[in-house]
N, CA, C and O atoms as a printed pandas DataFrame, in Angstrom:
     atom_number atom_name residue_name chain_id  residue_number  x_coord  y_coord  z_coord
0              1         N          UNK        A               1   88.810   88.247   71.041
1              2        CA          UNK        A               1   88.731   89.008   72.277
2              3         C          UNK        A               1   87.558   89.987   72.189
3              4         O          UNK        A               1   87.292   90.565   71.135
4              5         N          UNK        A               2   86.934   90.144   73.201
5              6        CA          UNK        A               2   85.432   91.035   73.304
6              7         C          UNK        A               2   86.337   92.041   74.243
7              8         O          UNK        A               2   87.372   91.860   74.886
8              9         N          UNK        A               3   85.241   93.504   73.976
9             10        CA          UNK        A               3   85.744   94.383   74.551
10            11         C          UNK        A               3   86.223   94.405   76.038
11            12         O          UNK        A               3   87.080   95.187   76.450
12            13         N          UNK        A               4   85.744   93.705   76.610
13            14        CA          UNK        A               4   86.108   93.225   78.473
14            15         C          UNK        A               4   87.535   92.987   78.774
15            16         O          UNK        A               4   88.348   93.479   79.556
16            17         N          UNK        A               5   87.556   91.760   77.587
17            18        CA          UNK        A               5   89.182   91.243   77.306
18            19         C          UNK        A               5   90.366   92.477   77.334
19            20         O          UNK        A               5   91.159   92.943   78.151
20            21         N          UNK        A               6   90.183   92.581   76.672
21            22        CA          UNK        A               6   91.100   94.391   75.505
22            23         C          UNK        A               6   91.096   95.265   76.539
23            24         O          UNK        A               6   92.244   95.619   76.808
24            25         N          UNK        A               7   89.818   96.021   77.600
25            26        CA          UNK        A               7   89.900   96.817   78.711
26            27         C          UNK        A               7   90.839   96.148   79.581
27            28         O          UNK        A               7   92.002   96.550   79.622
28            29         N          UNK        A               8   90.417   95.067   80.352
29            30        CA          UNK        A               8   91.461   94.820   81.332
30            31         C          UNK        A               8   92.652   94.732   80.857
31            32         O          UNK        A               8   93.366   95.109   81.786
32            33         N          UNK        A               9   93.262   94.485   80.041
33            34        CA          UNK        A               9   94.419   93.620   79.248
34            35         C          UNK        A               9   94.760   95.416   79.467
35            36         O          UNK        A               9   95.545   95.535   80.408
36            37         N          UNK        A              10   94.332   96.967   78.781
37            38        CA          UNK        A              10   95.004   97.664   78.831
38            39         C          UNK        A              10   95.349   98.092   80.137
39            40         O          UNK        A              10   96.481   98.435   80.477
40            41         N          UNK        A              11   93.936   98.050   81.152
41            42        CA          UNK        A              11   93.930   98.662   82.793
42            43         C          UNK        A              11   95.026   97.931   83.110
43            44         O          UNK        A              11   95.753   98.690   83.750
44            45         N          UNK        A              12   95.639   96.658   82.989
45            46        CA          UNK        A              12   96.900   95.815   83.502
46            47         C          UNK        A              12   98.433   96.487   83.036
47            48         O          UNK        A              12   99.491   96.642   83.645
48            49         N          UNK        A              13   97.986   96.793   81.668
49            50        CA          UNK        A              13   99.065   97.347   81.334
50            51         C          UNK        A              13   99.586   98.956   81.701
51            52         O          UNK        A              13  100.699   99.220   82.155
52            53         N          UNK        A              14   98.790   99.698   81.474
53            54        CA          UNK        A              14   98.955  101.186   82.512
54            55         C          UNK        A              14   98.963  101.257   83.804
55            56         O          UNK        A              14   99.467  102.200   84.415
56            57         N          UNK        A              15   98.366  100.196   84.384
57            58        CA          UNK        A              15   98.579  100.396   86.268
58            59         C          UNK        A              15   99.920   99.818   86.547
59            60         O          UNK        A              15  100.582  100.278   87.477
60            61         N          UNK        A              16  100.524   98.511   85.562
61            62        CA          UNK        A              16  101.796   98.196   85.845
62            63         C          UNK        A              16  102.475   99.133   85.096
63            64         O          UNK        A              16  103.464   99.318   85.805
64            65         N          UNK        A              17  102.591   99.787   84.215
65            66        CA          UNK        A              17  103.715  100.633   83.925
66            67         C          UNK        A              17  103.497  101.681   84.803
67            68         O          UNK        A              17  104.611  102.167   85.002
68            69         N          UNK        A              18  102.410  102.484   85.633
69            70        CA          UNK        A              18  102.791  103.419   86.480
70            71         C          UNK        A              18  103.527  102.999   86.961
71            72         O          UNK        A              18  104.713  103.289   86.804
72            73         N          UNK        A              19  102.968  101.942   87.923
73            74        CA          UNK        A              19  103.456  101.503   89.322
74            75         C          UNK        A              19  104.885  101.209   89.517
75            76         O          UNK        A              19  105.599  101.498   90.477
76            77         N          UNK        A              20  105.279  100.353   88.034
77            78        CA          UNK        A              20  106.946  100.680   87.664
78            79         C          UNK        A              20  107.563  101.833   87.477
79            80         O          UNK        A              20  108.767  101.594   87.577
80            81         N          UNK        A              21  107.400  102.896   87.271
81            82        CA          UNK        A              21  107.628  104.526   87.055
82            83         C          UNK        A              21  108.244  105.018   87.922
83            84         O          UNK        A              21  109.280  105.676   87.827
84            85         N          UNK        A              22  107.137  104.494   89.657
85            86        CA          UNK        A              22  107.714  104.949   90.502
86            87         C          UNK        A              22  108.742  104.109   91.159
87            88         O          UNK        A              22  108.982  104.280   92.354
88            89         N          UNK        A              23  109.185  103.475   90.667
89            90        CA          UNK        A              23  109.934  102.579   91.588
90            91         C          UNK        A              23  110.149  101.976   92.592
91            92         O          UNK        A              23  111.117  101.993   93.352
92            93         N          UNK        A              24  108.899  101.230   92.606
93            94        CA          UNK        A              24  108.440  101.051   94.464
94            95         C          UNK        A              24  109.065   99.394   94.117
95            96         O          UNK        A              24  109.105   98.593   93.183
96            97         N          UNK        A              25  109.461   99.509   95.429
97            98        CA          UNK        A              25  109.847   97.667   95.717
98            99         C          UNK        A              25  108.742   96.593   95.344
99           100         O          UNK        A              25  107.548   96.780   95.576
100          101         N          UNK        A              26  109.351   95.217   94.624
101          102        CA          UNK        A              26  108.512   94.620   94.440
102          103         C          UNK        A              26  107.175   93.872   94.845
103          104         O          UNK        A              26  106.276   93.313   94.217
104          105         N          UNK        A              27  107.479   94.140   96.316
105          106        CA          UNK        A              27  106.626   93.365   97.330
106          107         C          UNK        A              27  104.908   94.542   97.103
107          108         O          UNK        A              27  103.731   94.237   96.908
108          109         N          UNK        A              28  105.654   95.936   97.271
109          110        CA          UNK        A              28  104.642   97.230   97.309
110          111         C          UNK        A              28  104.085   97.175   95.852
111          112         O          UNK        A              28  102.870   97.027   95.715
112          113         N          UNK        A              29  104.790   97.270   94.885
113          114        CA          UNK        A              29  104.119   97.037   93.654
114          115         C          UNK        A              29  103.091   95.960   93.380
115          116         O          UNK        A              29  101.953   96.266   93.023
116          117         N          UNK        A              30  103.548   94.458   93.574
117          118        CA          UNK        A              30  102.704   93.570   93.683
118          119         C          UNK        A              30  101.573   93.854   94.597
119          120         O          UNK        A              30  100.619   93.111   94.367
120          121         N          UNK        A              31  101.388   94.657   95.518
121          122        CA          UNK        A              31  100.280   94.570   95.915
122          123         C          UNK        A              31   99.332   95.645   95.914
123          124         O          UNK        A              31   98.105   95.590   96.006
124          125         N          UNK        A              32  100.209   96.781   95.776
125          126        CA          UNK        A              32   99.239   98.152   94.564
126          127         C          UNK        A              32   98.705   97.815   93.412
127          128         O          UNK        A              32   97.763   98.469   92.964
128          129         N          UNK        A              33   99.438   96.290   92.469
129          130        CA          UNK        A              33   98.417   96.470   91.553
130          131         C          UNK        A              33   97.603   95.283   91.859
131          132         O          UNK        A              33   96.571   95.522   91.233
132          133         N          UNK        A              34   97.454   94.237   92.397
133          134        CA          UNK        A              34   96.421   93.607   92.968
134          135         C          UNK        A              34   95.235   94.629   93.107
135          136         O          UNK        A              34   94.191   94.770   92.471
136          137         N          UNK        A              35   95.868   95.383   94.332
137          138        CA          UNK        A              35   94.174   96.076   95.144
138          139         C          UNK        A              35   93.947   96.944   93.918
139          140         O          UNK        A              35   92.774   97.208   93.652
140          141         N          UNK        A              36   95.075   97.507   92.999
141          142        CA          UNK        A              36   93.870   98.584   91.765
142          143         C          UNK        A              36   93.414   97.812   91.074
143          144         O          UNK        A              36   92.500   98.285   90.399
144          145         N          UNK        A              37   93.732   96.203   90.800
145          146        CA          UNK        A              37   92.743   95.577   89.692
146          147         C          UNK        A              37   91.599   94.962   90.423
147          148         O          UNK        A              37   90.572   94.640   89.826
148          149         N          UNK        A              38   91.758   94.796   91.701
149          150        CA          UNK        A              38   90.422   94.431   92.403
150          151         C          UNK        A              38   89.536   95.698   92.314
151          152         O          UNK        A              38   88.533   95.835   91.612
152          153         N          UNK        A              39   90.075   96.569   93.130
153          154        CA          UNK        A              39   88.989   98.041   93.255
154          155         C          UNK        A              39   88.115   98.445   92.140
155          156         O          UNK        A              39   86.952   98.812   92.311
156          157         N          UNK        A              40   88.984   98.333   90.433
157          158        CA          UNK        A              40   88.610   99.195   89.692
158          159         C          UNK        A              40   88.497   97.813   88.374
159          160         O          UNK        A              40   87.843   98.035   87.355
160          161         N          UNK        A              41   89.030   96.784   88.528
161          162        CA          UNK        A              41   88.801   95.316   87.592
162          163         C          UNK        A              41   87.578   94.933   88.037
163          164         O          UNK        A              41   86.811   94.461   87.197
164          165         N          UNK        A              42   87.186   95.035   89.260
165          166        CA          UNK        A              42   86.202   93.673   89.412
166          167         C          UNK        A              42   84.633   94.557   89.300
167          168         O          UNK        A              42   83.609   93.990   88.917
168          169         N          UNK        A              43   84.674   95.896   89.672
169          170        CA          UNK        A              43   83.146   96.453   88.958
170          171         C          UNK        A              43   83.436   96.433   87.403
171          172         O          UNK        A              43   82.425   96.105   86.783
172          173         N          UNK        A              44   84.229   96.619   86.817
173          174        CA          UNK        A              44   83.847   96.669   85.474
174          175         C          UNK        A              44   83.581   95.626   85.328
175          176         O          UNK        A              44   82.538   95.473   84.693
176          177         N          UNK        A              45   84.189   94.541   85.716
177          178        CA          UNK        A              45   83.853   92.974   85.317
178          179         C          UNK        A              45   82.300   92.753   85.642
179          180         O          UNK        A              45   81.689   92.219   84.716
180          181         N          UNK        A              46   81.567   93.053   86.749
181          182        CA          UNK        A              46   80.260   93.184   87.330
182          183         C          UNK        A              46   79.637   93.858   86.071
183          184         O          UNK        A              46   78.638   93.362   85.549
184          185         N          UNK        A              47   80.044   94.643   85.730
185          186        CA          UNK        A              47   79.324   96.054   84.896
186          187         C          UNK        A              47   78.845   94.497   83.346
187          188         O          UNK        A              47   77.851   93.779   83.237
188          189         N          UNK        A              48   80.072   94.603   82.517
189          190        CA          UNK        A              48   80.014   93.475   81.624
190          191         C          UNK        A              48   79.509   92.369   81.864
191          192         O          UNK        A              48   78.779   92.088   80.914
192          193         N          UNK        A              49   79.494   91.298   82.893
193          194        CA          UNK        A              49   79.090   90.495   82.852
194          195         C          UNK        A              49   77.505   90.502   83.111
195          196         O          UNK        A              49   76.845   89.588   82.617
196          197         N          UNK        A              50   76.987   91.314   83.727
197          198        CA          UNK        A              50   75.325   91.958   83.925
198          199         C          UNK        A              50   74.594   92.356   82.466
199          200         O          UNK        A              50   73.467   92.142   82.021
200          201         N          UNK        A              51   75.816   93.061   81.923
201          202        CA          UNK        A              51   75.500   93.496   80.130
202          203         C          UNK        A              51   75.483   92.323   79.223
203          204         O          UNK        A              51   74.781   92.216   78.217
204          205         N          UNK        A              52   76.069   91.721   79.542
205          206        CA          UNK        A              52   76.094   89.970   78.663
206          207         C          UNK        A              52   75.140   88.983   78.842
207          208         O          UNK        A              52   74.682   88.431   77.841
208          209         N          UNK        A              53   74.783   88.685   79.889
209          210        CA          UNK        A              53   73.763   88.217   80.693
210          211         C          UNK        A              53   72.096   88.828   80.310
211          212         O          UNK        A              53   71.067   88.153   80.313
212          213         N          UNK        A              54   72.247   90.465   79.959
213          214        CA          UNK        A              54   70.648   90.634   79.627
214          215         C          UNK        A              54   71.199   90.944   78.139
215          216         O          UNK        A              54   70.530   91.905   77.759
216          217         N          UNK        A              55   71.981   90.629   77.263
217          218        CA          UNK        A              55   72.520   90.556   75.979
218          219         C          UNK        A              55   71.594   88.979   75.470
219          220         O          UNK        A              55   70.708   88.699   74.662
220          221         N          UNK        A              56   72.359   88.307   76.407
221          222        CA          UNK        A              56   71.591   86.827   76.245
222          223         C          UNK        A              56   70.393   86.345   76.479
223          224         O          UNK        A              56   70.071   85.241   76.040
224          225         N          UNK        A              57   69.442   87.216   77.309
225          226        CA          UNK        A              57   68.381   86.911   77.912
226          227         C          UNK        A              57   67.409   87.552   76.484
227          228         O          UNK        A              57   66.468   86.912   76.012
228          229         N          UNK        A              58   67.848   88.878   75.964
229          230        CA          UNK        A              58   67.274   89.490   74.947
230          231         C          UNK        A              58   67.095   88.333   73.867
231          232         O          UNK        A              58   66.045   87.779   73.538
232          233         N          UNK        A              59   68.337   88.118   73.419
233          234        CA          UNK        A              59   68.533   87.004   72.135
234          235         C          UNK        A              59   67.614   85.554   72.338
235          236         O          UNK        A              59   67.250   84.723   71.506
236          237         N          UNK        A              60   67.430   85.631   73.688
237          238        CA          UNK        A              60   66.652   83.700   73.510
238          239         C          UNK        A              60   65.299   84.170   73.241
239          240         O          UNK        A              60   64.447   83.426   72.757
240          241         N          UNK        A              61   65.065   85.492   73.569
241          242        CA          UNK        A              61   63.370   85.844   73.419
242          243         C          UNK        A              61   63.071   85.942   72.186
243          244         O          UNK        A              61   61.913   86.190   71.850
């Protein structure tokens, strides 16, 4: 696992244990943590995959 892996894997695990905390119905939960792993998953994913990409571009030179 590369660090990308390990971040989301924890952001999944703390946004679902909030979101369980409060006790919101399953329908509301399922879709609070959708939109926080879209909102706040998919730039980091942008962020890393841009960093990997000129990671690789460095190494073929």
């Amino acid at each position: 696992m590369d660090a990308f892996d390990i971040l989301i894997l924890v952001l999944g695990i703390l946004t679902g244990g909030i979101l369980l905390a409060l006790r919101l119905p399953f329908y509301k939960l399922l879709i609070y943590f959708v939109a926080i792993m879209f909102s706040v998953g998919m730039p980091i994913a942008i962020i890393f995959g841009i960093a990997k990409c000129i990671k690789n571009c460095d190494e073929e030179r």
